[in-house]
mmCIF file of the N, C-alpha and C atoms, coordinates in Angstrom:
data_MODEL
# 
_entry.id   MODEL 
# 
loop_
_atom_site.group_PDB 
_atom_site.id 
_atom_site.type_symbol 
_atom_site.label_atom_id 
_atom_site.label_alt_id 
_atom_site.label_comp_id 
_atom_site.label_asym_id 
_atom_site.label_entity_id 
_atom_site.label_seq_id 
_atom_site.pdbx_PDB_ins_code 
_atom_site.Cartn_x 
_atom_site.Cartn_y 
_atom_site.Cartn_z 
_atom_site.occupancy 
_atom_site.B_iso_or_equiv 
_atom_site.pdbx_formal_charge 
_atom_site.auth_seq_id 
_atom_site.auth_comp_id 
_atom_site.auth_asym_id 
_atom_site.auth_atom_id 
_atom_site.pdbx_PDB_model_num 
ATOM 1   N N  . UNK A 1 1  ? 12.164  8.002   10.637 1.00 0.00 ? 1  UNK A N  1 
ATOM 2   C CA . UNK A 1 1  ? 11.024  8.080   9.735  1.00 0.00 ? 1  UNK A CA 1 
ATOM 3   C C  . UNK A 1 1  ? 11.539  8.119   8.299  1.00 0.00 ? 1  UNK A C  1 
ATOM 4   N N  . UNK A 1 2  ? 11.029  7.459   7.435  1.00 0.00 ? 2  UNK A N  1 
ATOM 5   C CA . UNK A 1 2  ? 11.310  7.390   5.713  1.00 0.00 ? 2  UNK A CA 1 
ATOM 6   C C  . UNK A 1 2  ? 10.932  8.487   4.993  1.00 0.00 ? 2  UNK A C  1 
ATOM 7   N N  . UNK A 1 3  ? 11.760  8.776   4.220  1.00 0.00 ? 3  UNK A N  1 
ATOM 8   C CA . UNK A 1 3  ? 11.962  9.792   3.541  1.00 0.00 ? 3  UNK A CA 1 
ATOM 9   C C  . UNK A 1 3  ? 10.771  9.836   2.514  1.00 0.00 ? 3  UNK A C  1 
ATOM 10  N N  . UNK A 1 4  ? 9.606   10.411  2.347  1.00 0.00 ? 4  UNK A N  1 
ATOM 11  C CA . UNK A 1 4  ? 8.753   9.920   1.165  1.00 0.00 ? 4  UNK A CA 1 
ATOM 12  C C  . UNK A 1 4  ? 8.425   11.409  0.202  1.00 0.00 ? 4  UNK A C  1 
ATOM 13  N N  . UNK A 1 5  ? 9.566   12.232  0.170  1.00 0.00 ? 5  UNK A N  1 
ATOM 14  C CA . UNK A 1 5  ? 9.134   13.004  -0.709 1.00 0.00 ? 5  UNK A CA 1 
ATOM 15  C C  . UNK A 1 5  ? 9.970   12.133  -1.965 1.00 0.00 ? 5  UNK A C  1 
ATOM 16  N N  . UNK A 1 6  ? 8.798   12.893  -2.946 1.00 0.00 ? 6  UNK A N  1 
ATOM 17  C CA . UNK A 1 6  ? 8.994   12.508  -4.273 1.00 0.00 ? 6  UNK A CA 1 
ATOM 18  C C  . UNK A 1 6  ? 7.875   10.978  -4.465 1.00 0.00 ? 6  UNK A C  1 
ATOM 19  N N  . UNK A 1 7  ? 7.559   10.903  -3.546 1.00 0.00 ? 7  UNK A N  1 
ATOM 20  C CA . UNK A 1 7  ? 6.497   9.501   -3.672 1.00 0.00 ? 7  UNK A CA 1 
ATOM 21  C C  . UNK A 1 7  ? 5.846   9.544   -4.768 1.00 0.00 ? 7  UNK A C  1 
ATOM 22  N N  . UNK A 1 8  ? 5.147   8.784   -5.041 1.00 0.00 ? 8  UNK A N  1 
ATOM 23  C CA . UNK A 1 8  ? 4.375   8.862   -6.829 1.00 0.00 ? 8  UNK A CA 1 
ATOM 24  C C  . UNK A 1 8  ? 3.187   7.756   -5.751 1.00 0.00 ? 8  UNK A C  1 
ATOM 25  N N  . UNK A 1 9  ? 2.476   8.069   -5.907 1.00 0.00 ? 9  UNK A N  1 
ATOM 26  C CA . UNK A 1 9  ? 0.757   7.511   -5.040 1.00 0.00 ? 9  UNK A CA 1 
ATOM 27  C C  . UNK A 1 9  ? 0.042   7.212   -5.961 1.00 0.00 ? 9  UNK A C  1 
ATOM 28  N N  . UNK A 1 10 ? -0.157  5.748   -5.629 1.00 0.00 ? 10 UNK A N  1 
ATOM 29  C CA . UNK A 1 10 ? -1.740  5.074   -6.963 1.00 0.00 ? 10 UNK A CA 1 
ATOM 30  C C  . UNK A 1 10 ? -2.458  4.409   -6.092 1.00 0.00 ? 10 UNK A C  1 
ATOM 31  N N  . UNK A 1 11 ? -3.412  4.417   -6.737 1.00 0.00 ? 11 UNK A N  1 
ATOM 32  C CA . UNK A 1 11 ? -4.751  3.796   -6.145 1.00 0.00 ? 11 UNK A CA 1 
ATOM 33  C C  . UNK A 1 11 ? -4.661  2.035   -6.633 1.00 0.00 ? 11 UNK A C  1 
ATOM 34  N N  . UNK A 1 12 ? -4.987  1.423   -5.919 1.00 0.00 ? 12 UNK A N  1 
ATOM 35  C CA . UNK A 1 12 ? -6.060  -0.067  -6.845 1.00 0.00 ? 12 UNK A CA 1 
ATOM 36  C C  . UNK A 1 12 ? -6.293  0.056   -7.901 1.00 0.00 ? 12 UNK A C  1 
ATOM 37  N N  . UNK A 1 13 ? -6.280  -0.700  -8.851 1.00 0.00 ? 13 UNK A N  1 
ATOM 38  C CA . UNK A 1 13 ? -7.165  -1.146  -9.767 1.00 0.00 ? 13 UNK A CA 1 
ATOM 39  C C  . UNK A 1 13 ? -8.545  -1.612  -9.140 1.00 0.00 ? 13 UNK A C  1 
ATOM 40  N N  . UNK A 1 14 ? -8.320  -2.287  -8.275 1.00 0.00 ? 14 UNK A N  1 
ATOM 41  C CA . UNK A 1 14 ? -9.619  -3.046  -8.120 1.00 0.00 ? 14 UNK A CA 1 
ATOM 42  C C  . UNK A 1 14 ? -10.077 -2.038  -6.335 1.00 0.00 ? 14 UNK A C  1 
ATOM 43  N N  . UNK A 1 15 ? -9.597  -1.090  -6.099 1.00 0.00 ? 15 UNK A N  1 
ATOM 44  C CA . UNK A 1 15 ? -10.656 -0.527  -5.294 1.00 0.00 ? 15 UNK A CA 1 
ATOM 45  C C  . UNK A 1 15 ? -12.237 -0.245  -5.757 1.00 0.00 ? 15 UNK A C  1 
ATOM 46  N N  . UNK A 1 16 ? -12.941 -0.465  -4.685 1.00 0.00 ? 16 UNK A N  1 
ATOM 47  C CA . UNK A 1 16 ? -14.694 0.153   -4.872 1.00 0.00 ? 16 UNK A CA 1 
ATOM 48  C C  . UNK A 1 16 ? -14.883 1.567   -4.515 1.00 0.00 ? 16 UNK A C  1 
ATOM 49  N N  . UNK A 1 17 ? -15.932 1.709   -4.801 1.00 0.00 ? 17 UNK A N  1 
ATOM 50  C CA . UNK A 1 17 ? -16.800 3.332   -4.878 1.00 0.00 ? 17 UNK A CA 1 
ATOM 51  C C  . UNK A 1 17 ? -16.073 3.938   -5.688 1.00 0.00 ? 17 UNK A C  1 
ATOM 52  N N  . UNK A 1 18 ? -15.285 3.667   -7.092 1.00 0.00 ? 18 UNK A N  1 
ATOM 53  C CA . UNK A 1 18 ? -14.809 4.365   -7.906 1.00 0.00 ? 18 UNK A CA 1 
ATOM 54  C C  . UNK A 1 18 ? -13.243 5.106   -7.101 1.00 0.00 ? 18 UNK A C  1 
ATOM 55  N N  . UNK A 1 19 ? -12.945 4.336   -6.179 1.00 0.00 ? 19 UNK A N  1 
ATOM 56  C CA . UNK A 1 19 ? -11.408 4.688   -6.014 1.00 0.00 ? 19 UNK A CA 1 
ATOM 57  C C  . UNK A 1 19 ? -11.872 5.488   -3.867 1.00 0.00 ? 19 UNK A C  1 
ATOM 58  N N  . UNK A 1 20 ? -12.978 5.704   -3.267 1.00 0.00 ? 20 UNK A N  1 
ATOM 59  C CA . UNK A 1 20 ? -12.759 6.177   -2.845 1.00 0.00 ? 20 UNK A CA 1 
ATOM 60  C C  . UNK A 1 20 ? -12.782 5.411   -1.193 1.00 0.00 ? 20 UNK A C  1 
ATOM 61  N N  . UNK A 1 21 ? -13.243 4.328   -1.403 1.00 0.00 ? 21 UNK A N  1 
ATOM 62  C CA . UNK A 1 21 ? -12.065 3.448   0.071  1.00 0.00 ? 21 UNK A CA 1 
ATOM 63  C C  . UNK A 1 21 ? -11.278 2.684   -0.289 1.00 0.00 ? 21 UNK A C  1 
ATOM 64  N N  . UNK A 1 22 ? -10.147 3.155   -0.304 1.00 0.00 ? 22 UNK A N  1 
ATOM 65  C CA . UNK A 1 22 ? -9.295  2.543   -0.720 1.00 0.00 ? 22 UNK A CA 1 
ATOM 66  C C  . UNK A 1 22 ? -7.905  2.810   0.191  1.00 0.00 ? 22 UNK A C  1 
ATOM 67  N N  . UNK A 1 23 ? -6.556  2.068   -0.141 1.00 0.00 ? 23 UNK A N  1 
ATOM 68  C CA . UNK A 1 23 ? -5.713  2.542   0.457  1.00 0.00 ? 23 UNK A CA 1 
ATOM 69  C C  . UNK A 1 23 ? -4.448  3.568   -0.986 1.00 0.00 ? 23 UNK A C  1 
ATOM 70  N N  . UNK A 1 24 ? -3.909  3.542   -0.701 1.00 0.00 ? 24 UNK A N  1 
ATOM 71  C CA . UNK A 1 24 ? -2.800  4.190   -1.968 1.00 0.00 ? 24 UNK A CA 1 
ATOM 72  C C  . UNK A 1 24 ? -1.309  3.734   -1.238 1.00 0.00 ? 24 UNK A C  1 
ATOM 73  N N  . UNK A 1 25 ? -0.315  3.219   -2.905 1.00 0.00 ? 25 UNK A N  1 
ATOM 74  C CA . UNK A 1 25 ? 0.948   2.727   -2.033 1.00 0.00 ? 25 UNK A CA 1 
ATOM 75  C C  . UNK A 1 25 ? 1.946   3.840   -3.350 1.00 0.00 ? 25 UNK A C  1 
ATOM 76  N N  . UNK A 1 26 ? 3.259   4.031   -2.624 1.00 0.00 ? 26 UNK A N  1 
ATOM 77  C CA . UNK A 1 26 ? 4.071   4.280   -3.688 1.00 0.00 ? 26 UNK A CA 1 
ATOM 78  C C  . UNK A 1 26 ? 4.994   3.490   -3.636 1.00 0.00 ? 26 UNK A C  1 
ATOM 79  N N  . UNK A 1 27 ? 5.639   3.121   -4.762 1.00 0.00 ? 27 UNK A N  1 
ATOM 80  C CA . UNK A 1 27 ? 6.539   2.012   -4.593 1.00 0.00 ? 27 UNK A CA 1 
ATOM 81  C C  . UNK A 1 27 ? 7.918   2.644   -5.481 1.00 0.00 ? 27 UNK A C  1 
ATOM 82  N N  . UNK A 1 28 ? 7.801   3.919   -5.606 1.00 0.00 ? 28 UNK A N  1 
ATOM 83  C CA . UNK A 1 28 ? 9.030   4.480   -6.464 1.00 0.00 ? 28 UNK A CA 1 
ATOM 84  C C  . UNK A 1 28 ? 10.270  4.571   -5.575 1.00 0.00 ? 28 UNK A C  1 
ATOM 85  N N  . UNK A 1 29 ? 10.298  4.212   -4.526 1.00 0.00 ? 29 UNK A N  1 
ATOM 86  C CA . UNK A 1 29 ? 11.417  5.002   -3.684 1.00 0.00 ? 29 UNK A CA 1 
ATOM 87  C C  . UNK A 1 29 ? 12.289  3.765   -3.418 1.00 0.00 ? 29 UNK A C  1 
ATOM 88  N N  . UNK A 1 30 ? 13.635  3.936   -3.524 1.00 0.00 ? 30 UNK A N  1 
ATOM 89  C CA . UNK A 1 30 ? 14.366  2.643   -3.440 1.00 0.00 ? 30 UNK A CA 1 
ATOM 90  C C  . UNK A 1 30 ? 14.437  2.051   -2.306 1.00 0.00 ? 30 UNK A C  1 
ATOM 91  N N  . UNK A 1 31 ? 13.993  2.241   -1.135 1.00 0.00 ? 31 UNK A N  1 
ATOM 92  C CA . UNK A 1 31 ? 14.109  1.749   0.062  1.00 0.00 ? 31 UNK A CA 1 
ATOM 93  C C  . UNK A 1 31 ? 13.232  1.838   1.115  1.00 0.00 ? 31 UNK A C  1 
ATOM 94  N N  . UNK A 1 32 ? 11.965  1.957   0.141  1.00 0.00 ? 32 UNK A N  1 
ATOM 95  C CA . UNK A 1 32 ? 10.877  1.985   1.229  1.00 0.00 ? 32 UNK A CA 1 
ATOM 96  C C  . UNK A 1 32 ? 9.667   1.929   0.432  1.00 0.00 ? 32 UNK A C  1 
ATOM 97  N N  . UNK A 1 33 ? 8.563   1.104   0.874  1.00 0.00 ? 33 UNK A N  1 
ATOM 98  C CA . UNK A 1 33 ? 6.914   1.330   0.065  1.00 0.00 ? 33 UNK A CA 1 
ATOM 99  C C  . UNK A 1 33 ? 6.103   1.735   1.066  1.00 0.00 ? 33 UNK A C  1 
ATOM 100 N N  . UNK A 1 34 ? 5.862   3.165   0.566  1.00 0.00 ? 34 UNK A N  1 
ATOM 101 C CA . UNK A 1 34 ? 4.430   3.830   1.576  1.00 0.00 ? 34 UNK A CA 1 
ATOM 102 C C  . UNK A 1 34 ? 3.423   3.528   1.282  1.00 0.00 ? 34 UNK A C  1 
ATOM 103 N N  . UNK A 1 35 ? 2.377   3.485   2.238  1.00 0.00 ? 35 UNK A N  1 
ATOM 104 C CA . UNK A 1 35 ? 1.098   2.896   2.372  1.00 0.00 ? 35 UNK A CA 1 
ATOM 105 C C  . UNK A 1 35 ? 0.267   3.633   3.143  1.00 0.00 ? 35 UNK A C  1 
ATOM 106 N N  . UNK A 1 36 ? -0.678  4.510   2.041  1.00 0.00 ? 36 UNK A N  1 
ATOM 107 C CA . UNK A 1 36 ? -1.574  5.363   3.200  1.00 0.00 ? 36 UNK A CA 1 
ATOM 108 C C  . UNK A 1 36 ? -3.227  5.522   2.671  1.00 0.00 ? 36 UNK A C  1 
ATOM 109 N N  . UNK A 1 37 ? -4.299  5.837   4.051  1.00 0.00 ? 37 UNK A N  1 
ATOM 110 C CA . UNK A 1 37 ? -5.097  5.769   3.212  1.00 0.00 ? 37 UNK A CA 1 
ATOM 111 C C  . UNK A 1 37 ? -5.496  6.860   2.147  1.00 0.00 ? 37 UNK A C  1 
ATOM 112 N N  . UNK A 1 38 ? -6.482  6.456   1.205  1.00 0.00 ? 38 UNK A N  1 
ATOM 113 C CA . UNK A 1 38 ? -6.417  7.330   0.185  1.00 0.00 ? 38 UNK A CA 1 
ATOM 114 C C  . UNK A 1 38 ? -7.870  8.939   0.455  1.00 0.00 ? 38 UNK A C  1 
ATOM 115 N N  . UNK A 1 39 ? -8.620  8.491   1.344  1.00 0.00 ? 39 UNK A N  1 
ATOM 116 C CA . UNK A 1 39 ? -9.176  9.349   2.257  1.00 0.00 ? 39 UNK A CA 1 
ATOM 117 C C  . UNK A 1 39 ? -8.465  10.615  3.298  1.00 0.00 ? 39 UNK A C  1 
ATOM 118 N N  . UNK A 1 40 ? -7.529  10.352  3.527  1.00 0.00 ? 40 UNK A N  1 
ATOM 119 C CA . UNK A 1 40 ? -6.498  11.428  4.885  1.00 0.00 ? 40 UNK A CA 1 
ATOM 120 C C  . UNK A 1 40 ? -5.325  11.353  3.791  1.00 0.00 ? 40 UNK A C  1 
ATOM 121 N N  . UNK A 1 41 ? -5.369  12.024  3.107  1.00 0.00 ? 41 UNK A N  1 
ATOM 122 C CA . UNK A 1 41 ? -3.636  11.907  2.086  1.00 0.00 ? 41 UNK A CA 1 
ATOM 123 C C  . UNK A 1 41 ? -2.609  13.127  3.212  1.00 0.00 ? 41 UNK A C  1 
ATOM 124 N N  . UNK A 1 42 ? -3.421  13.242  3.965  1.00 0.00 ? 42 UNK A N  1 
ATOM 125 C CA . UNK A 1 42 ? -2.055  13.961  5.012  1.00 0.00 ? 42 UNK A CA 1 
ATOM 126 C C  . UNK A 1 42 ? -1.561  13.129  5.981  1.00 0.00 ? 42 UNK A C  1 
ATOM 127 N N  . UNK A 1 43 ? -2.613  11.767  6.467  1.00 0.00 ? 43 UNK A N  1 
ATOM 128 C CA . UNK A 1 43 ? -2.405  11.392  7.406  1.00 0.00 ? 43 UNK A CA 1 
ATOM 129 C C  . UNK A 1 43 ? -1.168  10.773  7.740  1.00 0.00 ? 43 UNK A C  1 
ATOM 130 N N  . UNK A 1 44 ? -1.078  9.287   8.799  1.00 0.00 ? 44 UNK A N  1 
ATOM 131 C CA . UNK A 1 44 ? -0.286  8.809   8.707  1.00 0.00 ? 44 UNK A CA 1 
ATOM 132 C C  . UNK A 1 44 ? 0.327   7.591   7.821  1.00 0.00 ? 44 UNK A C  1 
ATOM 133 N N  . UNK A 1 45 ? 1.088   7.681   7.582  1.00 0.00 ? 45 UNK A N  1 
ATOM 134 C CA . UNK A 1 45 ? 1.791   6.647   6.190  1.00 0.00 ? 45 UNK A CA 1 
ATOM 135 C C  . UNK A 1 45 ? 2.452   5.462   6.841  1.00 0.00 ? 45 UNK A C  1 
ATOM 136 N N  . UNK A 1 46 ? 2.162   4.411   6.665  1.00 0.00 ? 46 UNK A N  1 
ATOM 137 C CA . UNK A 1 46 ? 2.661   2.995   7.146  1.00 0.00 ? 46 UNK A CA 1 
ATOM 138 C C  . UNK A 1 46 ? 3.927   2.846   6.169  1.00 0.00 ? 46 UNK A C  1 
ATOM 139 N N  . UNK A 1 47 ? 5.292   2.361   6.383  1.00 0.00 ? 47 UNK A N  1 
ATOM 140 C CA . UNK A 1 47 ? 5.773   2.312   5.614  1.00 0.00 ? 47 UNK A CA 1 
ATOM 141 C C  . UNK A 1 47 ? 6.534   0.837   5.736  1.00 0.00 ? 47 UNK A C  1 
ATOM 142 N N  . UNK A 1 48 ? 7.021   0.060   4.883  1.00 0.00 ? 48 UNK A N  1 
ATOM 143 C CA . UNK A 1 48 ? 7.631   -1.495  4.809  1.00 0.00 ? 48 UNK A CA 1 
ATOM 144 C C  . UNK A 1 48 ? 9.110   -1.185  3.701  1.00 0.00 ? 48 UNK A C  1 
ATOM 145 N N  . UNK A 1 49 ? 9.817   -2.128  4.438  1.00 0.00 ? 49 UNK A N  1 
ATOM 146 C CA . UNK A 1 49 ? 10.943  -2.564  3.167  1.00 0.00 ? 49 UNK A CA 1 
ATOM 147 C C  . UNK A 1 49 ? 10.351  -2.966  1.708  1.00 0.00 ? 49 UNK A C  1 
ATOM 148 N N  . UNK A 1 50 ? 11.434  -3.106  0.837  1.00 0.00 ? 50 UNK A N  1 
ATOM 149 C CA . UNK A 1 50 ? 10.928  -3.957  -0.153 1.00 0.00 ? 50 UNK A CA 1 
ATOM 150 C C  . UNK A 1 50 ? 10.615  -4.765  -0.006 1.00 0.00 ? 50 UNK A C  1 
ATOM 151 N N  . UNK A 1 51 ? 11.558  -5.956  0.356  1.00 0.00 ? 51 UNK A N  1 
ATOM 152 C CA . UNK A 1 51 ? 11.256  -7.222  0.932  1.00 0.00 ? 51 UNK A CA 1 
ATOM 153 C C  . UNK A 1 51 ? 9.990   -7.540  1.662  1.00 0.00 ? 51 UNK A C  1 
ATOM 154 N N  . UNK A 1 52 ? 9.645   -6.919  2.899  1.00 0.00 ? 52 UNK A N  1 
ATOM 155 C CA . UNK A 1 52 ? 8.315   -7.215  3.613  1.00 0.00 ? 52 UNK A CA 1 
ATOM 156 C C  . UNK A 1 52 ? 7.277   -6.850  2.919  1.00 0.00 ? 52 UNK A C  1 
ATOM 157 N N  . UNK A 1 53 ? 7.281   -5.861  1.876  1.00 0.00 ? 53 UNK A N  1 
ATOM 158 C CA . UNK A 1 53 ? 6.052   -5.683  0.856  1.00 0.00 ? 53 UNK A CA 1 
ATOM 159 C C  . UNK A 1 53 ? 5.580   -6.843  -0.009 1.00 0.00 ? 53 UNK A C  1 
ATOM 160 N N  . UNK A 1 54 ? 7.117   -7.354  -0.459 1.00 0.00 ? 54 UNK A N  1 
ATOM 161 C CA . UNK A 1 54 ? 6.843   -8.314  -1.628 1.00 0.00 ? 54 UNK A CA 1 
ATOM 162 C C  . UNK A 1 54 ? 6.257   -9.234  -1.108 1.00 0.00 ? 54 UNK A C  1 
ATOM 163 N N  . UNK A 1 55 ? 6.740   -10.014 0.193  1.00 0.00 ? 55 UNK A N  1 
ATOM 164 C CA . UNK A 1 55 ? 6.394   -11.326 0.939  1.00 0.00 ? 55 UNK A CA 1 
ATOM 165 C C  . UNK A 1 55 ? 4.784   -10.937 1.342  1.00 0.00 ? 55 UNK A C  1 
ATOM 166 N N  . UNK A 1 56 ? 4.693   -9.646  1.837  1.00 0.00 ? 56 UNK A N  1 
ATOM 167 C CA . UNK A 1 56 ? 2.907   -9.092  2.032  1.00 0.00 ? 56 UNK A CA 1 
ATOM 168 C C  . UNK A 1 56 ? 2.259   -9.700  0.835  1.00 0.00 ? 56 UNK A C  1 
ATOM 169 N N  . UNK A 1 57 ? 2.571   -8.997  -0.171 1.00 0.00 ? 57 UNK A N  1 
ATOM 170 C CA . UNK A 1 57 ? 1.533   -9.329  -1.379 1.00 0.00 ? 57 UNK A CA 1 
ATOM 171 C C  . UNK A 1 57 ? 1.793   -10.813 -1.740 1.00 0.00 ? 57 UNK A C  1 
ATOM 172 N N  . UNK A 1 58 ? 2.492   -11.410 -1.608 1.00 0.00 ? 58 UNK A N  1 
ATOM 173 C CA . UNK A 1 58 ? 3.202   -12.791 -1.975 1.00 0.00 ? 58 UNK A CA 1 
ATOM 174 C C  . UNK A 1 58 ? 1.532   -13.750 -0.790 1.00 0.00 ? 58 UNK A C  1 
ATOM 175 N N  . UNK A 1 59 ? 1.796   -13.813 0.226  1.00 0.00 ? 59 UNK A N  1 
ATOM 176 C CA . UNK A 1 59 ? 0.958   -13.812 1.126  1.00 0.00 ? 59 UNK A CA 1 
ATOM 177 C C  . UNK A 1 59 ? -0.527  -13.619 0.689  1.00 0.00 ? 59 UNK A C  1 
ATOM 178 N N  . UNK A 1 60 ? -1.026  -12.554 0.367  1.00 0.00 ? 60 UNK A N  1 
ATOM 179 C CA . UNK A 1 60 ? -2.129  -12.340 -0.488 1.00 0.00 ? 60 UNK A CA 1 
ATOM 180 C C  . UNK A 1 60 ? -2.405  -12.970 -1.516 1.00 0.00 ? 60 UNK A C  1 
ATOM 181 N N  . UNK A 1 61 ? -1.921  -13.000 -2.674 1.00 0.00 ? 61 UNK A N  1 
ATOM 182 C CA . UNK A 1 61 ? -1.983  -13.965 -3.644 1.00 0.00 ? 61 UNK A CA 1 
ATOM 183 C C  . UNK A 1 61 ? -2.192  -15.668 -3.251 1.00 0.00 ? 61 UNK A C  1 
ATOM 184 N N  . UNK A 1 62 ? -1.419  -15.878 -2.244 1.00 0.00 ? 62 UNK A N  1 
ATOM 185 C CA . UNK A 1 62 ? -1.491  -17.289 -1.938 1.00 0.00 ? 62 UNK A CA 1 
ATOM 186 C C  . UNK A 1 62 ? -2.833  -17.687 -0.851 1.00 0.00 ? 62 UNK A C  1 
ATOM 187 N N  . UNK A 1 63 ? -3.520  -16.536 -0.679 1.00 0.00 ? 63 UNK A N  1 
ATOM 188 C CA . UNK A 1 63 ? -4.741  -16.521 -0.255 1.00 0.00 ? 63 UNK A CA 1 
ATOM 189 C C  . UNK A 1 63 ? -4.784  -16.742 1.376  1.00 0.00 ? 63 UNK A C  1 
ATOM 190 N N  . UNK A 1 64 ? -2.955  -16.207 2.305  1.00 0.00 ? 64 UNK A N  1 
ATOM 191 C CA . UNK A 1 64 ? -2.936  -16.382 3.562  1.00 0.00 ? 64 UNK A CA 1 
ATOM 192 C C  . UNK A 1 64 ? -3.943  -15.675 4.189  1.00 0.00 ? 64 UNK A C  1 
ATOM 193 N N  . UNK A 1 65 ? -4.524  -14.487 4.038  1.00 0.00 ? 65 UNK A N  1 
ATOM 194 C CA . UNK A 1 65 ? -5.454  -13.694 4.836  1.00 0.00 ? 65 UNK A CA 1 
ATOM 195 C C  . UNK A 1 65 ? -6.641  -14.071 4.247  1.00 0.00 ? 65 UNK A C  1 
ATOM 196 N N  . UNK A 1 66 ? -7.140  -14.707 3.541  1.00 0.00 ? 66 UNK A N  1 
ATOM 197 C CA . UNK A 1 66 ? -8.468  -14.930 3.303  1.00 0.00 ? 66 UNK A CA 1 
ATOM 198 C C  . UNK A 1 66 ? -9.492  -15.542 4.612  1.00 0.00 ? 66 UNK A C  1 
ATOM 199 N N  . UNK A 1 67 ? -10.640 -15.108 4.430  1.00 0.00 ? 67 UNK A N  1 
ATOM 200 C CA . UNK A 1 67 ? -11.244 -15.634 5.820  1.00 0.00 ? 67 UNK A CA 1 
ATOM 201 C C  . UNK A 1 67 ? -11.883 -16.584 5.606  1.00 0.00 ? 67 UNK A C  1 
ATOM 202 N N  . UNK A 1 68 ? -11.978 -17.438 6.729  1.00 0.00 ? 68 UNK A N  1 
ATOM 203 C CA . UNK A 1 68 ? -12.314 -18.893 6.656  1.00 0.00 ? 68 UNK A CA 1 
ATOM 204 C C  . UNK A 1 68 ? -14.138 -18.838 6.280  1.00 0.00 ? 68 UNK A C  1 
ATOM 205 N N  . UNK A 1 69 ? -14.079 -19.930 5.319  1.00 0.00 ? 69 UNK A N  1 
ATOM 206 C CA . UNK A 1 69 ? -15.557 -19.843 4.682  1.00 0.00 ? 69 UNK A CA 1 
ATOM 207 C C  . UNK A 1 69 ? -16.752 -21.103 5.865  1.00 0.00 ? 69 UNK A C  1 
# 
């Protein structure tokens, strides 16, 4: 399991209801980006390499998960 003390947790910019479904990531830690939701901040934390984060959001931007219209 990844070490996530010291995490630093942000919200979206672009989450709705003023921040409160949302997820929260920290990306301060050199070898790991946590990902949890921002509702259960005890719960469980998904965590990715750097690499598989970047290619995630890389992915997003290029509009791979968008749903078919």
């Amino acid at each position: 399991m990844a070490d996530l003390n010291g995490a630093r947790w942000r919200k979206s910019t672009r989450s709705d209801n003023g921040g409160a479904s949302c997820v929260e990531v920290a990306k301060n830690l050199p070898d790991v980006v946590g990902v949890r939701d921002s509702k259960d901040r005890c719960g469980p934390v998904l965590t990715f390499g750097p690499e598989a984060w970047g290619a995630f959001l890389a992915g997003i931007k290029a509009g791979e998960f968008d749903l078919p219209e």
